[in-house]
Structure formats: structure tokens, C-alpha cells
C-alpha positions, 0 to 999 in steps of 0.5 A: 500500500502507498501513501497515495493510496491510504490518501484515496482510502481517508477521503472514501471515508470522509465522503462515507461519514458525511453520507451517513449524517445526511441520509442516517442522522436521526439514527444513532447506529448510523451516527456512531458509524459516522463518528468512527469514519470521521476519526479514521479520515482524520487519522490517516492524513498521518498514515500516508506521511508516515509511509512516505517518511519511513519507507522512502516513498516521498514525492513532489507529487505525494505531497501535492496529493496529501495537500488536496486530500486536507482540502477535500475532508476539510471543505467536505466536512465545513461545507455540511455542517454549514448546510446543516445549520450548525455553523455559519457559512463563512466557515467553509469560505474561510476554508476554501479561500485559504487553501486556495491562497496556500495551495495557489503559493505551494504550486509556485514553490513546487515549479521551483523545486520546493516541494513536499518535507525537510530539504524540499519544503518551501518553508524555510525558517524554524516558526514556519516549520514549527507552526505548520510542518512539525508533528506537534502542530500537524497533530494538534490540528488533526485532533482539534477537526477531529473533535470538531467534526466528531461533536457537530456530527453527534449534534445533528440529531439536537438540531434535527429534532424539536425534543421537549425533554431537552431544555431550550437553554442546555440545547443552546449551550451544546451549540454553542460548544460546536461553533467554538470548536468550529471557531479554534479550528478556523483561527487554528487554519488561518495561523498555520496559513500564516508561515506560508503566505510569508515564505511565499510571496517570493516564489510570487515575486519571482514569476513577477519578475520572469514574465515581463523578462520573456516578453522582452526576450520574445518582442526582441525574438520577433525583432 
């Protein structure tokens, strides 16, 4: 098994979770099935990374794919709950606005080498590996989503429902317990951005910089 394929296997099991919650929400088997997906999604970005390290299958192109399956559960995952009411719309723009804006920089970087961990990784200083690459901050935010995503999708049920046995102001409370999470999880996304819109921009610079360069060579070509 590659790591490619362990990639294909968490995003088969995000798509699977968010059926379940859509088409078997108000069954608690289909809920609690839901819930062991989602965590086995979250849990197998660390598989393929692990795969790739240890057995020497890192490449430019694993890595782009291991970037586009975050993405994939992430935007997945946001963009229910928010159709589901849970949380606000702008969370999944958030989402999507900002892995557009780092995988659009991280595309710059990989056309100039920089691509995938360690010696190829586009981020070059200590706080950019610590915040976005390091195993402490990589594993902090898989369990943040996956609390995140875990909790919302047990919640579905207290929103569904329209239950006399369960106090407005306790309904209210779990709710709100949800938005924060979705909250830290988006603030958690947005720092971890930080470090690469940084390093970033001089890949930006330097296709700036090449462009008018081939203009000029070719107008002096056809001259």
C-alpha cells in the first residue's frame, strides 16, 4: 500500500461519514458509524506521511496529493455542517479561500523545486516549520477537526429534532460548544496559513519578475 493510496482510502471515508449524517442522522447506529469514519479520515492524513517518511516513498507529487486530500475532508466536512445549520457559512469560505491562497503559493514553490518535507519544503525558517510542518502542530490540528467534526456530527440529531425533554437553554449551550470548536479550528487554519503566505510571496515575486523578462526576450525574438 502507498501513501497515495491510504490518501484515496481517508477521503472514501470522509465522503462515507458525511453520507451517513445526511441520509442516517436521526439514527444513532448510523451516527456512531459516522463518528468512527470521521476519526479514521482524520487519522490517516498521518498514515500516508508516515509511509512516505519511513519507507522512502516521498514525492513532489505525494505531497501535492496529501495537500488536496486536507482540502477535500476539510471543505467536505465545513461545507455540511454549514448546510446543516450548525455553523455559519463563512466557515467553509474561510476554508476554501485559504487553501486556495496556500495551495495557489505551494504550486509556485513546487515549479521551483520546493516541494513536499525537510530539504524540499518551501518553508524555510524554524516558526514556519514549527507552526505548520512539525508533528506537534500537524497533530494538534488533526485532533482539534477531529473533535470538531466528531461533536457537530453527534449534534445533528439536537438540531434535527424539536425534543421537549431537552431544555431550550442546555440545547443552546451544546451549540454553542460546536461553533467554538468550529471557531479554534478556523483561527487554528488561518495561523498555520500564516508561515506560508510569508515564505511565499517570493516564489510570487519571482514569476513577477520572469514574465515581463520573456516578453522582452520574445518582442526582441520577433525583432
Amino acid at each position: 500500500m502507498t501513501p497515495n493510496h491510504v490518501t484515496a482510502m481517508r477521503v472514501g471515508a470522509a465522503f462515507a461519514a458525511v453520507a451517513l449524517f445526511t441520509f442516517f442522522g436521526d439514527a444513532l447506529a448510523a451516527d456512531i458509524l459516522a463518528v468512527l469514519l470521521t476519526i479514521v479520515a482524520i487519522a490517516l492524513d498521518g498514515v500516508d506521511g508516515y509511509l512516505a517518511r519511513t519507507r522512502g516513498l516521498a514525492t513532489p507529487l505525494g505531497a501535492q496529493l496529501d495537500i488536496l486530500g486536507d482540502r477535500v475532508v476539510e471543505n467536505l466536512f465545513f461545507t455540511f455542517f454549514a448546510v446543516a445549520g450548525l455553523v455559519s457559512l463563512w466557515l467553509p469560505i474561510l476554508f476554501f479561500v485559504r487553501g486556495t491562497v496556500t495551495d495557489f503559493l505551494r504550486g509556485l514553490a513546487s515549479r521551483a523545486g520546493q516541494s513536499g518535507f525537510a530539504d524540499r519544503s518551501m518553508l524555510e525558517t524554524w516558526w514556519g516549520r514549527a507552526l505548520v510542518a512539525s508533528r506537534a502542530s500537524r497533530a494538534a490540528y488533526a485532533i482539534l477537526k477531529c473533535v470538531c467534526f466528531c461533536y457537530l456530527g453527534l449534534l445533528l440529531p439536537v438540531a434535527r429534532w424539536q425534543s421537549d425533554w431537552l431544555d431550550a437553554g442546555v440545547r443552546h449551550s451544546l451549540l454553542l460548544t460546536g461553533q467554538m470548536l468550529a471557531a479554534a479550528a478556523a483561527v487554528f487554519c488561518a495561523v498555520r496559513a500564516v508561515p506560508v503566505v510569508w515564505e511565499g510571496r517570493r516564489y510570487f515575486v519571482a514569476v513577477e519578475r520572469k514574465l515581463p523578462a520573456r516578453r522582452t526576450a520574445a518582442i526582441e525574438g520577433v525583432r
